[in-house]
C-alpha positions, 0 to 999 in steps of 0.5 A: 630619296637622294639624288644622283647626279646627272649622267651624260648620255651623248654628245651636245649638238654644239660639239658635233658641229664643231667636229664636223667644222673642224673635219671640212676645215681639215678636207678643204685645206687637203684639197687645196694643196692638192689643187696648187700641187697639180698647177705647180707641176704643169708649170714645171712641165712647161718649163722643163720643155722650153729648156728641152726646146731650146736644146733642140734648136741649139743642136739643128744649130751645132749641126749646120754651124757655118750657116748659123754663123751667118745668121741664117737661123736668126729669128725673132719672137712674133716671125712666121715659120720660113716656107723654103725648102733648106735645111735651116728653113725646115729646122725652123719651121719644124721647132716653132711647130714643137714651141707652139704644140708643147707651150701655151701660145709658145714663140721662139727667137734665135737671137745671134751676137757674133759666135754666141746665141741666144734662144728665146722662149716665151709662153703665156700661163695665164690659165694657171695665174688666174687661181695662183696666188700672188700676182706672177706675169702670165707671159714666161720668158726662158732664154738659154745662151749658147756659143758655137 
């Protein structure tokens, strides 16, 4: 009687969990750039509307430029809305409005030197901080410099 050598008829349990290992190793790190795609393209959007937001106060500005050189449209961050009824009061209370809707606790500031201003727009991205990595300030901070 000889002997023939063995046969392999399956795979070892030891490969199979290595396969799987590797597979979920494989899936997780799919899912993660997935997770950090989605919180990189909110941050881009918060910041494609401050500068969208900055536009819009700058032009109100342009359109009554003799009362924003005066300074009648100066304001800083943490100011309640003016309550009057003008022109300048409206334009502001209606663009603070649009800061806090659009950004996370979003504020705004026109801060005038002479002919040149500069718009000021803060909003706190504290909620996507707490799973970025590294350790970026949750207050954002877009200042945009015009002249009239």
């Amino acid at each position: 009687m000889t002997s023939s050598p063995r046969r392999q008829d399956g795979a070892t349990l030891i490969e199979v969990l290595v396969a799987l290992l590797v597979t979920a190793i494989g899936v997780m790190g799919a899912a993660a750039v997935q997770l950090n795609a989605v919180k990189f393209n909110q941050a881009a959007k918060f910041r494609s509307n401050a500068v969208f937001l900055a536009n819009d106060i700058s032009d109100r500005m342009r359109a009554n430029r003799v009362v924003a050189l005066k300074g009648d449209y100066d304001i800083a961050i943490d100011d309640d809305a003016p309550t009057g009824t003008g022109a300048v009061a409206v334009d502001l209370r209606e663009w603070l409005g649009e800061v806090a809707l659009r950004l996370p606790a979003g504020d705004g500031a026109v801060i005038r030197d002479d002919t040149r201003f500069t718009i000021r727009i803060q909003w706190s991205e504290g909620r996507l901080e707490k799973t970025r990595e590294g350790s970026a300030p949750s207050l954002q901070t877009f200042d945009f410099v015009t002249e009239l």
